[in-house]
N, C-alpha and C positions, 0 to 999 in steps of 0.2 A: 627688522631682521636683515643682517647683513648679506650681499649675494653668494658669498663664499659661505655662509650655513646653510642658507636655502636651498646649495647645490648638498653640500652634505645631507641635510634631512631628507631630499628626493633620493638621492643615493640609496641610503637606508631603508627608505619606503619599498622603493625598486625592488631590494631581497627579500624585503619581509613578504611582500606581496605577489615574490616567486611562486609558481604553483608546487608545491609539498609532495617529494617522490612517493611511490609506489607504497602502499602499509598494508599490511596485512591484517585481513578484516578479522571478527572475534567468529564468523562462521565459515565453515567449512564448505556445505553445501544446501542448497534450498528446496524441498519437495512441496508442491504443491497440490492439495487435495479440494476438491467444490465444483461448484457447474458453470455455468458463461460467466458469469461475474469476471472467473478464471483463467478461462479457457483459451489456447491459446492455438486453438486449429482443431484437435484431438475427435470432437464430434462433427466438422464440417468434414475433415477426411476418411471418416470410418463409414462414413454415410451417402447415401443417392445425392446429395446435397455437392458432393464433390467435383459431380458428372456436369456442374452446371458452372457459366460467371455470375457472380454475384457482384452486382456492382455495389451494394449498402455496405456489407461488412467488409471490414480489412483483412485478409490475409487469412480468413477463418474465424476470425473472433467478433465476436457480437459488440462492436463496436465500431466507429471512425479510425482507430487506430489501437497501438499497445494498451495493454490493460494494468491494470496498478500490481500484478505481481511482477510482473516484467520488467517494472520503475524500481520493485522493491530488488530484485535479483541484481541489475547492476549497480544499482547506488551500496549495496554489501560488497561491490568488486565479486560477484558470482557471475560474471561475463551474460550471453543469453541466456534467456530462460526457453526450452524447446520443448514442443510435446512429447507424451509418453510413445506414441505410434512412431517413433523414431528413435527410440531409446532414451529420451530425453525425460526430465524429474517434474515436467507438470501434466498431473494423473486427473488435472478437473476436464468436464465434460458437458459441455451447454446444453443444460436441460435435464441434468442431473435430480435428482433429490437424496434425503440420506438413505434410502432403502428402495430406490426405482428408477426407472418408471419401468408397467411392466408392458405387456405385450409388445410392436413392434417394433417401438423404438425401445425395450429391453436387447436388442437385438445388437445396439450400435451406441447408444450412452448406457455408463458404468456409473450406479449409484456410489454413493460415499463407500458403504461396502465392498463392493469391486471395486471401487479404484484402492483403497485399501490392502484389500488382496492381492492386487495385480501388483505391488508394491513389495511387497513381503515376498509374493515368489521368486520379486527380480532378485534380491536380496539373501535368498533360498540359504535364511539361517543365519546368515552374518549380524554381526551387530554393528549398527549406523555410527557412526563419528558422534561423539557425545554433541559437538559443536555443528551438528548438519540441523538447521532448521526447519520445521515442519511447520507449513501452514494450512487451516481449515477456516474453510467459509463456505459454509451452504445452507442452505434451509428454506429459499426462498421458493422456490418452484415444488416443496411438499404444501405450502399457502396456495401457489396463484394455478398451478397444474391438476396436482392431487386433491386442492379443495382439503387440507387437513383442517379440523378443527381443534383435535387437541394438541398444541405444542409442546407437553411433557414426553410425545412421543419421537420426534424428530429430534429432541434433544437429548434421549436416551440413547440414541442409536448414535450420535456424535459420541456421547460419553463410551460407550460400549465398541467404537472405535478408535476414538483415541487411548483409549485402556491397551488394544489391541498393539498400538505403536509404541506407547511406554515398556509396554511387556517384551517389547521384541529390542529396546535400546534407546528410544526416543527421550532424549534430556531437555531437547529446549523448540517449546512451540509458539506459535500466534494463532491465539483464538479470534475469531471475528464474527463480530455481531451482524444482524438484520439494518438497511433501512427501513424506516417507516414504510411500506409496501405501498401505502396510500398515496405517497406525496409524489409517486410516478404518473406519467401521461393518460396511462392507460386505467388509473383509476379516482386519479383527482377529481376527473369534472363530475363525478359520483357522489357525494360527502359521505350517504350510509355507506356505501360500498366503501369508497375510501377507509373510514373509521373505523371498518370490521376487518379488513386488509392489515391499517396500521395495529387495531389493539394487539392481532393476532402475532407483528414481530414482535410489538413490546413485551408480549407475554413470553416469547420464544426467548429474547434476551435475556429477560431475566431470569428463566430457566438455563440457558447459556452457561451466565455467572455463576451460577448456582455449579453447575457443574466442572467449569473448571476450576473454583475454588476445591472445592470440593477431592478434586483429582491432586491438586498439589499438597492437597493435607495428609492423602495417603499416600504419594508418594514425596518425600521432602526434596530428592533428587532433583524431580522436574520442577523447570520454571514455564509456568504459560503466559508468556505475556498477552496483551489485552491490544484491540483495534477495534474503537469505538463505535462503529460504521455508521449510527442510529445517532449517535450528536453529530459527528462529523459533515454528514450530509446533510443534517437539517441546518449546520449549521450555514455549510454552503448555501444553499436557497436564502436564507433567511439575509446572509449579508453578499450576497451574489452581484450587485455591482459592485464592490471594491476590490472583489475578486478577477472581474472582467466579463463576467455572465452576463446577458443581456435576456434570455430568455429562460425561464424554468420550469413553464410549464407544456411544450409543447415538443413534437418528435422533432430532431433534425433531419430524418429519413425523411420528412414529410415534403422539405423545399425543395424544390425543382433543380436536378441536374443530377451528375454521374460522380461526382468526385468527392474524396471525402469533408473537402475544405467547403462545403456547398455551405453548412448551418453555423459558421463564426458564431459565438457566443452563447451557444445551447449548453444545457446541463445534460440532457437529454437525447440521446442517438436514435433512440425507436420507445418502443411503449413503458422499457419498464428499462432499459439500459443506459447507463453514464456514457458520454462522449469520453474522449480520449484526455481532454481536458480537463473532466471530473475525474477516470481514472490519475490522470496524472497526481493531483492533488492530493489522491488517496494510498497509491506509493508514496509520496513523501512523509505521508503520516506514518504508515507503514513503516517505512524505516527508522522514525523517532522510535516508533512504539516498543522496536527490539533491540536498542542499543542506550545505554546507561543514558541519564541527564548528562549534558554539558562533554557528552564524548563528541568530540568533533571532527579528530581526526581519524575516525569510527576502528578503533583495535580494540572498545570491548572494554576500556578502562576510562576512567575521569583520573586526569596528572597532567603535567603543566605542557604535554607535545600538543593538550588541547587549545592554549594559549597561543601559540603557535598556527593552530589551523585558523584559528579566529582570526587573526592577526590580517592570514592569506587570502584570506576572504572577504572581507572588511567592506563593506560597500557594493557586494553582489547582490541581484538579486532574482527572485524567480518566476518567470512568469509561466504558467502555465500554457499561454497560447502560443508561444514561439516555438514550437515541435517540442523535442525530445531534448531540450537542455541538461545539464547538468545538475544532480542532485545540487541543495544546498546543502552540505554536510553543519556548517557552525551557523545554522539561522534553529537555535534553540530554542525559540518560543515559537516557531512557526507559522509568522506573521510574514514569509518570505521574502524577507530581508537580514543582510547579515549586518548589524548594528551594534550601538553600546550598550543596548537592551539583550545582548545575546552573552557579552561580557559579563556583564555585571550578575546574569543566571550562572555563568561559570565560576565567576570566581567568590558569590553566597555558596554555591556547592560545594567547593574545595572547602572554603572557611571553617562550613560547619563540619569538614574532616577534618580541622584545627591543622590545614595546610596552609604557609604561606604563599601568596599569592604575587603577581607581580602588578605593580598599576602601571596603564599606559599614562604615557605624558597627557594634557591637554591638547598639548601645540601638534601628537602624535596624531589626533584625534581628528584635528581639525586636515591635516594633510592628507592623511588616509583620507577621509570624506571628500576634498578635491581630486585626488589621483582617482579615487573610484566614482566621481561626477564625470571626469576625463572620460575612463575607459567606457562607459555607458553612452558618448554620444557617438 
């Protein structure tokens, strides 16, 4: 290869590898309904808990840092996500359940029903942007708090609140499932406890499914999309060091010091909560889970500006321990990296909408792979 093309092919790489103006995402706005999983302040400021420092958690939230809705709110271009006790759309509550808890702390967490409600009032009648997304994930602290034993109950009261948001305008949500409840800190080194813990999300889960199947069949309007949280997780543990984990079964609260970088490599923040690092991971799925395959340059559609985002991305990738980086928009199998394995899922999609596609060169292949070796060191 002559020097006068080489300078050419770099040129080219240059723009293609330009970062892709401003798009406008397929959602409008993001409400979030659940308990700490969630939460993003809401029950450390409503609470005695406010009055005090807390050095473990960050900012309010039961964790080392952001929680996975937070990853999810800006990687959709929905800027912060902020609590409801400031006017803000995330209505979860650390320590929530779907219908409690009652006496004291009824006082100051708002089960899935009040937060619900508290929802709908602000709303007082309006109907929601068909494109505002609504998310729910709770169920865990009616298991590890309330002691529930039957799961068909907790998952009626999901159904019989999200009935509640379809009926008021709600067109497009993310349902989310249980981790195995076992495979946490605080009940691992137990195996009976453990396995009575886990059967009771699995059984929750597939009461879950059941219901939002179930919800989209009577109403054809709505779409609920799905966030696995029960593979997801296991599947982290299971392959946790090529993730970067080094630890999975023990608290990061537990190592000595005041900061939140103290537990490098935990999955694990306190007894039953994800680090910042597992949340991260689980916004990113998150955001797969509500925007089409192979949309990359996330407006909500699969066509060829997705070719394009790929292109710009080529060779990034993601780490979840380097803070708050940048979503990977075009890492479409989710192996975080954005590869020729992420093309070639775009452009079997398009195909099989009997869309012509474009192929990259080889030599385009090999370039991109140098230029984004470059920018990596």
């Amino acid at each position: 290869m002559n020097l006068l093309l080489t300078r050419w092919l770099l040129a080219l790489l240059s723009c293609a590898l330009a970062p892709l103006g401003a798009l406008a995402g397929p959602y409008t706005d993001l409400i979030v309904f659940g308990d700490s999983l969630s939460d993003v302040g809401n029950t450390f400021s409503s609470s005695i808990a406010s009055l005090f420092i807390d050095t473990d958690d960050y900012m309010g939230r039961f964790s080392n840092g952001p929680v996975y809705a937070e990853r999810l709110s800006m990687g959709l271009d929905l800027g912060t996500l902020t609590r409801d006790g400031v006017g803000g759309d995330n209505f979860a509550y650390g320590g929530a359940e779907t219908n409690g808890p009652g006496g004291l702390e009824g006082w100051f967490i708002n089960s899935l029903s009040e937060q619900v409600t508290r929802y709908l009032n602000r709303i007082d009648g309006a109907t929601p942007d068909p494109q505002t997304l609504f998310v729910v994930f709770i169920g865990a602290n009616d298991f590890l708090r309330a002691d529930e034993t039957n799961p068909a109950t907790p998952a009626g009261v999901v159904q019989t609140q999200i009935n509640r948001l379809i009926n008021a305008g709600a067109r497009q949500l993310l349902g989310v499932n249980l981790p195995l409840l076992g495979l946490t800190p605080d009940y691992s080194a137990n195996p009976s406890e453990a396995a009575t813990k886990s059967s009771l999300a699995a059984t929750y889960n597939d009461a879950l499914e059941n219901v939002y199947s179930t919800l989209e069949t009577t109403n054809p309007a709505v779409t609920i999309h799905r966030l696995d949280v029960e593979s997801l997780f296991s599947s982290y543990l299971d392959n946790a060091a090529s993730l970067g984990f080094t630890n999975t079964v023990d608290r990061g609260q537990d190592v000595p010091g005041s900061s939140y970088d103290r537990a490098p490599g935990y999955v694990f923040w306190d007894g039953v909560h994800p680090t910042r690092e597992a949340h991260a991971l689980l916004g990113e799925a998150a955001i797969r889970a509500v925007l089409p395959e192979g949309d990359y340059n996330r407006d909500g559609m699969l066509n060829a500006a997705d070719y394009d985002a790929w292109r710009a991305a080529y060779g990034t990738t993601f780490n979840a321990f380097a803070g708050q980086t940048p979503s990977l928009a075009a890492d479409g199998n989710g192996d975080g990296r954005v590869d020729a394995a992420d093309y070639t899922l775009w452009r079997d999609l398009m195909s099989a909408a009997a869309v012509a596609v474009p192929e990259p060169a080889g030599v385009w292949l090999v370039v991109a792979a140098l230029a984004a070796s470059w920018r990596r060191r």
